[in-house]
PLY file of the C-alpha trace (Angstrom):
ply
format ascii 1.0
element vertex 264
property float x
property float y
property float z
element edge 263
property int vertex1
property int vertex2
end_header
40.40 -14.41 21.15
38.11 -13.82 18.02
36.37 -10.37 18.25
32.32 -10.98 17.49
31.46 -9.62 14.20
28.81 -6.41 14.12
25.45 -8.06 13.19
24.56 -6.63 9.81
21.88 -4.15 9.83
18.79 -4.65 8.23
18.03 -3.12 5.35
14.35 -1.05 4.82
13.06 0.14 1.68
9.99 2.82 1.95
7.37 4.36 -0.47
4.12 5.83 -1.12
1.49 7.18 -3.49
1.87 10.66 -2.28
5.07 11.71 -3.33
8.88 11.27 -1.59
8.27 14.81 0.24
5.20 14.06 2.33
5.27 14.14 6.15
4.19 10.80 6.74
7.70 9.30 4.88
9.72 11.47 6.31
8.30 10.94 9.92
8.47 7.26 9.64
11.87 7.28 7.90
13.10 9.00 10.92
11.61 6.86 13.45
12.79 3.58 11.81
16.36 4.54 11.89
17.41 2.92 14.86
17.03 -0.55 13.61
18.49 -0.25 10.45
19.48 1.34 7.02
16.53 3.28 5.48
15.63 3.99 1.86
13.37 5.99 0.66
12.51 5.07 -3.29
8.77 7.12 -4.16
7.24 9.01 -6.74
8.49 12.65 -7.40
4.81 13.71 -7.32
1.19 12.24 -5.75
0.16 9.33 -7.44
-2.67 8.52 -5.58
-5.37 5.66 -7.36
-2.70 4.00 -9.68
-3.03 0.98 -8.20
-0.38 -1.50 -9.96
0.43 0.63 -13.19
3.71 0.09 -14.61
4.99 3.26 -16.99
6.09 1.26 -20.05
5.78 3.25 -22.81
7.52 6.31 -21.61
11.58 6.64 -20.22
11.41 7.07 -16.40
13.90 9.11 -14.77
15.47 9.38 -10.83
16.62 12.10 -8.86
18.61 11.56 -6.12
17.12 14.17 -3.49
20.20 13.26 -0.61
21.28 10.13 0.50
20.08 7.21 0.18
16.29 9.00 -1.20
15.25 8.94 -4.47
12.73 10.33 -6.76
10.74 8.60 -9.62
8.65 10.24 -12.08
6.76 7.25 -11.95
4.42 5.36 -10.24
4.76 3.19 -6.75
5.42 -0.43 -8.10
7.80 1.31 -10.88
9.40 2.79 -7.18
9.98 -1.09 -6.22
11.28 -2.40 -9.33
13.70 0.35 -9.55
15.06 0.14 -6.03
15.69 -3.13 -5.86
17.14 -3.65 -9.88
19.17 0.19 -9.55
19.24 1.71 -6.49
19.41 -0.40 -3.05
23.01 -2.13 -2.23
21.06 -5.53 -1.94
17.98 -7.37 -1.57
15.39 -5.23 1.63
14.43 -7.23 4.50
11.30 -5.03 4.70
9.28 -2.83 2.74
6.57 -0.52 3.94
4.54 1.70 1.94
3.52 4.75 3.82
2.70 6.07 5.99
-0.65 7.27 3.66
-2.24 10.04 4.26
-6.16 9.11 4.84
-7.37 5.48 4.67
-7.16 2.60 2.11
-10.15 0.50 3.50
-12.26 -2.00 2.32
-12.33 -3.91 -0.95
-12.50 -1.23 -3.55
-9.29 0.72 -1.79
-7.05 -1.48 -2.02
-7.91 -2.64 -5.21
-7.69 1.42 -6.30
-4.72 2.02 -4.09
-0.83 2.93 -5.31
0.14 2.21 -1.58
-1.10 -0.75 -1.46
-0.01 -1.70 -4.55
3.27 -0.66 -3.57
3.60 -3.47 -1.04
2.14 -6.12 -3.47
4.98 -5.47 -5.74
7.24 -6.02 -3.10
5.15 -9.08 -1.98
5.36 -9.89 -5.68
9.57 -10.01 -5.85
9.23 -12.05 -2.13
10.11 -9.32 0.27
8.06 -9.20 3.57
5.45 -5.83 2.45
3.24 -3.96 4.47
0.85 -0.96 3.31
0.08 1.58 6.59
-2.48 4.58 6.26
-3.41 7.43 8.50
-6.71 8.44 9.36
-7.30 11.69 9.70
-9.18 13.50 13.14
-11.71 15.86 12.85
-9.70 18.50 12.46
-8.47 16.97 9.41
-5.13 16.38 10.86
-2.82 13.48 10.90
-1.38 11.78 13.69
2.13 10.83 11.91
4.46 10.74 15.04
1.71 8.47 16.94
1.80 6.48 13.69
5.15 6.05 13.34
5.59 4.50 16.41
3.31 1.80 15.82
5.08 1.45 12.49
8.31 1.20 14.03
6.47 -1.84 16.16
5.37 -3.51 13.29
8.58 -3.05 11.48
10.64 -4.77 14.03
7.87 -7.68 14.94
7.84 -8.84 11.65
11.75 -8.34 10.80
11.47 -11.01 13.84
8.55 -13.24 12.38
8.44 -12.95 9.03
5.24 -13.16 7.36
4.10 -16.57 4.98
4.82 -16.25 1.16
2.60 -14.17 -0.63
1.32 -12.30 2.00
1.59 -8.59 2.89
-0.54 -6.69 5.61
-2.56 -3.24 4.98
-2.62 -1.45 8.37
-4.55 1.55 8.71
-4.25 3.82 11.95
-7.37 6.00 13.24
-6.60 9.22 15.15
-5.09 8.60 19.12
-6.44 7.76 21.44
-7.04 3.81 20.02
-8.57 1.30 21.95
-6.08 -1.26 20.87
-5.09 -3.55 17.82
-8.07 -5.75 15.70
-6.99 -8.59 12.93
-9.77 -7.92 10.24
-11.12 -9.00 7.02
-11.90 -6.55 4.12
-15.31 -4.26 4.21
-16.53 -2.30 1.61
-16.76 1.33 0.36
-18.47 1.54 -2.59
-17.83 4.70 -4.23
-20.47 6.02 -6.63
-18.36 8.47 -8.60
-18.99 12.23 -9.66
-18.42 13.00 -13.05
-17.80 17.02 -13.81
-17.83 18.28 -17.01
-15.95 21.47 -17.72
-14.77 23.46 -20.99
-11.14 24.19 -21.51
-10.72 27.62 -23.24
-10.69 26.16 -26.65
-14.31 24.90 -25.76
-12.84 21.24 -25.87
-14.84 19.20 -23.43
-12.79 17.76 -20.57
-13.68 15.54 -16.90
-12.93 15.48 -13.95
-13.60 12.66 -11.88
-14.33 12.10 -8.48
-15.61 9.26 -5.75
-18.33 10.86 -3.94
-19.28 9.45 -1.05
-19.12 5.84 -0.45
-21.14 3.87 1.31
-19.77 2.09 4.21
-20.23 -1.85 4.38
-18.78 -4.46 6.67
-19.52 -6.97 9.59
-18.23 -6.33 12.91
-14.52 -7.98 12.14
-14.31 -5.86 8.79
-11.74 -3.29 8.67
-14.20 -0.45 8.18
-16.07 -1.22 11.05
-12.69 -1.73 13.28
-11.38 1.34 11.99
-14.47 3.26 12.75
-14.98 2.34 16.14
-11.52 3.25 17.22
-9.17 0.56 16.60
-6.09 0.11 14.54
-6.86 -2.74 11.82
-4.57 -5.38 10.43
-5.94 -7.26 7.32
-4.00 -9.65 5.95
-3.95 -9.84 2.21
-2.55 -12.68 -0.22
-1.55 -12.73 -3.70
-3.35 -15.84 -4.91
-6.83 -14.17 -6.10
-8.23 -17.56 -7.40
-11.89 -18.33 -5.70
-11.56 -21.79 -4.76
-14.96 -22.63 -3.56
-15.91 -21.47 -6.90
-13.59 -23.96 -8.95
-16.76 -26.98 -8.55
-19.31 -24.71 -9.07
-22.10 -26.41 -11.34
-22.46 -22.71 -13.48
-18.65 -23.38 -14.34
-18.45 -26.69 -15.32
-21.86 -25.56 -17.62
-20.24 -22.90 -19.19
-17.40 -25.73 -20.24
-20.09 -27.79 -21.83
-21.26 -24.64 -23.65
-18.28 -23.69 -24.86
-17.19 -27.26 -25.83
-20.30 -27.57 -27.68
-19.01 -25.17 -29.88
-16.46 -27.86 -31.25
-13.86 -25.43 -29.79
0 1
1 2
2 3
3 4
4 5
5 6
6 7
7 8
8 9
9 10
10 11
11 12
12 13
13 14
14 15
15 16
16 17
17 18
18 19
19 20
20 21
21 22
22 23
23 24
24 25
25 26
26 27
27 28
28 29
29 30
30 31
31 32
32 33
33 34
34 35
35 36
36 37
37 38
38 39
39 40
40 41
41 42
42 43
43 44
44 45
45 46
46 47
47 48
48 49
49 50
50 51
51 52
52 53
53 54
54 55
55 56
56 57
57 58
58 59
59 60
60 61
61 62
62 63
63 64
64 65
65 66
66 67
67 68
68 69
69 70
70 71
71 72
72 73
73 74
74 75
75 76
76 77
77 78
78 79
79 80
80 81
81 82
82 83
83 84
84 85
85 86
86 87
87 88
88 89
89 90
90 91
91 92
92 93
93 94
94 95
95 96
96 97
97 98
98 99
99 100
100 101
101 102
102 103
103 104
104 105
105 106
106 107
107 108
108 109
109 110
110 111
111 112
112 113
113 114
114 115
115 116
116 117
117 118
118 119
119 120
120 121
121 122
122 123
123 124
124 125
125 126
126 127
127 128
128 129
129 130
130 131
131 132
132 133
133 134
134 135
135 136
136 137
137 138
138 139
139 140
140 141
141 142
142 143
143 144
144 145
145 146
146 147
147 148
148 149
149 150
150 151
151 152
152 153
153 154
154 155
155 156
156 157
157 158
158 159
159 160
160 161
161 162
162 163
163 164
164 165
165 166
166 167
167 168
168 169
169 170
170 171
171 172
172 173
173 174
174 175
175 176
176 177
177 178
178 179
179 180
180 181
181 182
182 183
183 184
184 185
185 186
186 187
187 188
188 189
189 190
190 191
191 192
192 193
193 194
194 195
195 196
196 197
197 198
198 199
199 200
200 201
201 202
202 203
203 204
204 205
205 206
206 207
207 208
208 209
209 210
210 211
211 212
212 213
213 214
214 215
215 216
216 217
217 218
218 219
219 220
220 221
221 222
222 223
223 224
224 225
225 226
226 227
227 228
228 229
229 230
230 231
231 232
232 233
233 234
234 235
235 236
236 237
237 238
238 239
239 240
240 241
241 242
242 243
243 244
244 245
245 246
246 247
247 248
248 249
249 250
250 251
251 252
252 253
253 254
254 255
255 256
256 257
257 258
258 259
259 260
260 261
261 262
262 263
């Protein structure tokens, strides 16, 4: 009588944008263990805000920290490409980027975001990606054991329905107690940034910059109004950035003519 073979693990990669050390990683990595082999592939410092940035005209080098986690002095999506083309023994079922400390919410976060660009990446090489983020309480503290429970629920509902091609989820997580789960669209923070200008002590000129505080915009299904009213948020995201509505738009097919009338 034939012996059934083990069913093969599943394999899950993990990053961030604040560095392979940070609580949230290692709390999730832990959690996540149960239902399969877990690698943890992030930078070797924060690199919050890089958004998609690729380190190209520089060497990048990895530390192996212990098993199976790795350090990159590099940015998020130079994390992914390295995993999968150096580090991983094969192809992840999964990849989630987090879990974040504070929020990426709203149009101009996720567009700013190294965690969420993280999980593009991996939605880029076609490997279900989700970005999750932690909101912090009032206290400024951050609910990463509540959080990585709901990870480890996401983790294994879609390693059972996996999600369309070129998609990827951004989940972000207020402080407990939630009222429940909300699929939502994007809102809007739009940042109106500080500039500071300082003097170095060779009386060079030199900037520091920082976002202020945005201003909060959304309908009732937006993420920043779900978020803010006590419920984790699930936007789906996609790849495909074209505006389609916008394709028979009579201002396009006029700037056409314009341009054609240049003999071009």
């Amino acid at each position: 009588m034939k012996t059934k073979s083990k069913l093969k693990k599943h394999l899950i990669l993990l990053t961030n944008d604040d560095g392979f050390f940070s609580e949230g990683i290692e709390t999730l990595a832990h959690h996540l263990e149960d239902i399969g082999s877990v690698f943890i592939v992030a930078p070797d410092r924060e690199k919050s805000a890089t958004s998609l940035a690729l380190t190209l005209h520089r060497p990048l080098r990895i530390q192996r920290i212990r098993k199976d986690i790795y350090a990159v002095d590099g940015t998020p999506a130079d994390c992914m490409y390295l995993a999968l083309k150096k580090l991983l023994p094969r192809k992840p079922d999964l990849i989630i980027s987090g879990l974040n400390q504070g929020p990426n919410l709203g149009q101009q976060d996720i567009s700013y975001s190294g965690t969420v660009a993280a999980a593009i990446q991996g939605t880029f090489l076609q490997i279900p990606s989700v970005a999750i983020s932690v909101l912090p309480d009032e206290k400024d503290q951050y609910s990463f054991e509540f959080s990585a429970q709901v990870a480890l629920r996401t983790a294994k509902g879609l390693l059972k329905n996996k999600l369309p091609q070129g998609v990827l989820l951004n989940i972000n997580i207020p402080p407990p107690p939630v009222k429940g789960v909300r699929i939502t669209k994007l809102g809007q923070k739009r940042y109106n940034p500080e500039i500071i200008e300082e003097k170095d002590p060779r009386n060079k000129t030199f900037y520091w910059l920082g976002t202020g505080n945005p201003k909060i915009l959304g309908d009732e299904d937006s993420d920043v109004k779900i978020v803010s009213l006590g419920y984790i948020s699930i936007t789906p995201l996609q790849l495909d950035l074209t505006d389609y509505r916008a394709l028979k738009l009579p201002s396009l097919k006029n700037l056409i003519s314009s341009i054609e009338d240049e003999n071009i």
